[in-house]
N, C-alpha and C positions, 0 to 999 in steps of 0.2 A: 490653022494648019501647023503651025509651030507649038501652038499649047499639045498639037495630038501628038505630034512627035517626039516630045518633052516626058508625055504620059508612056506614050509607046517602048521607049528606050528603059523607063524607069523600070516598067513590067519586066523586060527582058532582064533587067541589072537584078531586077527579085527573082526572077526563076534563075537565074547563072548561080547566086549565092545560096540558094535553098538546095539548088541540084549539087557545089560543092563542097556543101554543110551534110547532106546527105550521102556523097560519094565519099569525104573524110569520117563518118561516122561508119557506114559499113568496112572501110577498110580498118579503120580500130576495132571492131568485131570480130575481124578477120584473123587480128595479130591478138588477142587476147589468150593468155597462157593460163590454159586450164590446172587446176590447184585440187590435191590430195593430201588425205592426210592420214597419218597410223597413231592410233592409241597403243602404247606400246605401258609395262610393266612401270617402267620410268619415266613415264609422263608423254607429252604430242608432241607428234609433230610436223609439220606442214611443207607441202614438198610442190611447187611449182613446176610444170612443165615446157617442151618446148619441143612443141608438134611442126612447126617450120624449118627448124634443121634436125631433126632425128623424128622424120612422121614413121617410120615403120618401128620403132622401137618405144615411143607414146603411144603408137595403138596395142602392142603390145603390154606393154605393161598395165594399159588402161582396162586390158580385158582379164587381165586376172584382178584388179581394182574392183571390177565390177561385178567379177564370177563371188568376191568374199575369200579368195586363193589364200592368198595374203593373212589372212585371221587365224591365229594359231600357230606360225611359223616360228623362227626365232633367230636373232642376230645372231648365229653360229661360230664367225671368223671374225676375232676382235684382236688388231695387231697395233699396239702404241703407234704414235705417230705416222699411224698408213691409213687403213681402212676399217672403216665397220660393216660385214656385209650378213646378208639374211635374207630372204625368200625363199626358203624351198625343202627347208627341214622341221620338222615337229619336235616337242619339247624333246619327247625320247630319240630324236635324231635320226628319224625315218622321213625318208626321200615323198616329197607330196610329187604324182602323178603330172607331168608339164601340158603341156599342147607344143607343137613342131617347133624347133631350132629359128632363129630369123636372121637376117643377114644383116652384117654388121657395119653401122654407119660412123665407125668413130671420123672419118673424114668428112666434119661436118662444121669443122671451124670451130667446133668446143673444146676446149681444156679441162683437165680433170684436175681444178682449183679446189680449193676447201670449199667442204659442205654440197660438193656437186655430187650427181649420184650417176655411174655407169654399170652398164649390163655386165654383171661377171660370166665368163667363158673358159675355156678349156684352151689348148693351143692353135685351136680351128678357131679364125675370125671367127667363123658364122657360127658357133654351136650356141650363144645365148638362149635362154629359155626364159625364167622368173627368175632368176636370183639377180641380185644389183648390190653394187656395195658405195658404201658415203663416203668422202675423200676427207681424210683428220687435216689432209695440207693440199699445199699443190704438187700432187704426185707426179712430176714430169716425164716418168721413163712410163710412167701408159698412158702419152700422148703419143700420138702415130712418128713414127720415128724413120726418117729415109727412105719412105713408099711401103712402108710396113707399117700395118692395122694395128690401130691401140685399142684403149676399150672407150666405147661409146656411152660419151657425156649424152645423158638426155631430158636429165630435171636437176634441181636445187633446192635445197634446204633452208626457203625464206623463213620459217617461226621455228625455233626450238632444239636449234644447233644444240644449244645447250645439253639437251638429253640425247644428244650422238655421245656428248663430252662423258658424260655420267655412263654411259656402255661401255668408253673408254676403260673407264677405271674401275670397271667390274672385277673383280679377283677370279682370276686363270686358272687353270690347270688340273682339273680334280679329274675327268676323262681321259683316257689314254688315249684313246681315240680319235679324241677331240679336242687336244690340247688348246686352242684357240677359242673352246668357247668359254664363257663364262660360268661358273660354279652352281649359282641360281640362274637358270635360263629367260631371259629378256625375249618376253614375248609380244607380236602385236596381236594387241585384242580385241582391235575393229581396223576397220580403214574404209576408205570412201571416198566421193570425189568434194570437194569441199564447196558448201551452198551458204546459204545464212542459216544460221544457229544450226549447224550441224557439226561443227566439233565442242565436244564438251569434254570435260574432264575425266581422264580414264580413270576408268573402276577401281577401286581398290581391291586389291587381287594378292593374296598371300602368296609367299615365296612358293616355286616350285623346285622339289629337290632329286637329284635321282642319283641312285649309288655309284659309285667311279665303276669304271669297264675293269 
């Protein structure tokens, strides 16, 4: 009687630990932060997300990720020590076509620390569309400030800060225009969401040049 009860309890002690080796592996499935990346003129770079506090602004941006939005654009607004941002203009600085405004989640407990990337907008919290910009530092005055909307932190820049740096130090000004973009324009020339062996080293791709306005 006691040998069955010794057996009986052991069974139970394996299904307790299997069920919470199994209930800890789906909840780490759960919290896994889906990863993208852009081949860009100056090299890759890989951009971590975070669908748990900004899910309407990761599915968003996932679905221009996934339409190929993204390929062809160009880091347009490059300001020393602030931001590098890009999504939504072509080399010759024609506006790409969006899908609807979404509402803006910068109250989401993120910081716009270096290397983090938020939604750029207009002075309407909600106008975000596609464009997003990288943070050179930690930009403090667009985090939410006294019940007022800042801009919505909602990935990061795990591999390849480095070629944010190198946009940085692009040489300015040749566009009237466009005074913030870069002279050669800084294009991304694939992107995707990141698997095994899917980022590989971008194309070598000659400058592209277009006469000042």
């Amino acid at each position: 009687m006691i040998r069955t009860c010794t057996i009986f309890l052991s069974l139970c002690l394996l299904l307790s630990s299997a069920s919470q080796a199994n209930e800890k592996q789906q909840a780490q499935q759960k919290t896994v932060k889906p990863q993208v990346f852009f081949e860009t003129d100056l090299g890759t770079m890989v951009i971590e997300l975070y669908p748990t506090e900004a899910p309407v602004t990761v599915a968003n941006f996932l679905q221009y990720i996934d339409s190929g939005f993204y390929e062809g654009t160009i880091f347009h607004r490059v300001i020393d020590d602030f931001v590098v941002q890009g999504g939504g203009l072509t080399f010759d600085f024609k506006p790409k076509q969006t899908e609807a405004a979404i509402v803006n989640e910068s109250n989401n407990g993120l910081l716009n620390l270096q290397a983090t990337l938020s939604m750029a907008r207009t002075a309407n919290p909600d106008s975000a569309t596609s464009q997003f910009f990288i943070n050179i530092k930690h930009n403090t005055h667009l985090d939410p400030q006294g019940g007022q909307a800042g801009y919505a932190v909602f990935g990061k820049v795990v591999e390849g800060f480095e070629v944010v740096k190198k946009i940085e130090k692009e040489p300015r000004g040749l566009y009237r225009s466009f005074p913030e973009a870069p002279n050669y324009p800084v294009r991304i020339l694939k992107s995707g969401r990141v698997e095994k062996n899917t980022v590989s080293e971008a194309p070598k791709a000659g400058p592209v040049k277009l006469e000042a306005n």
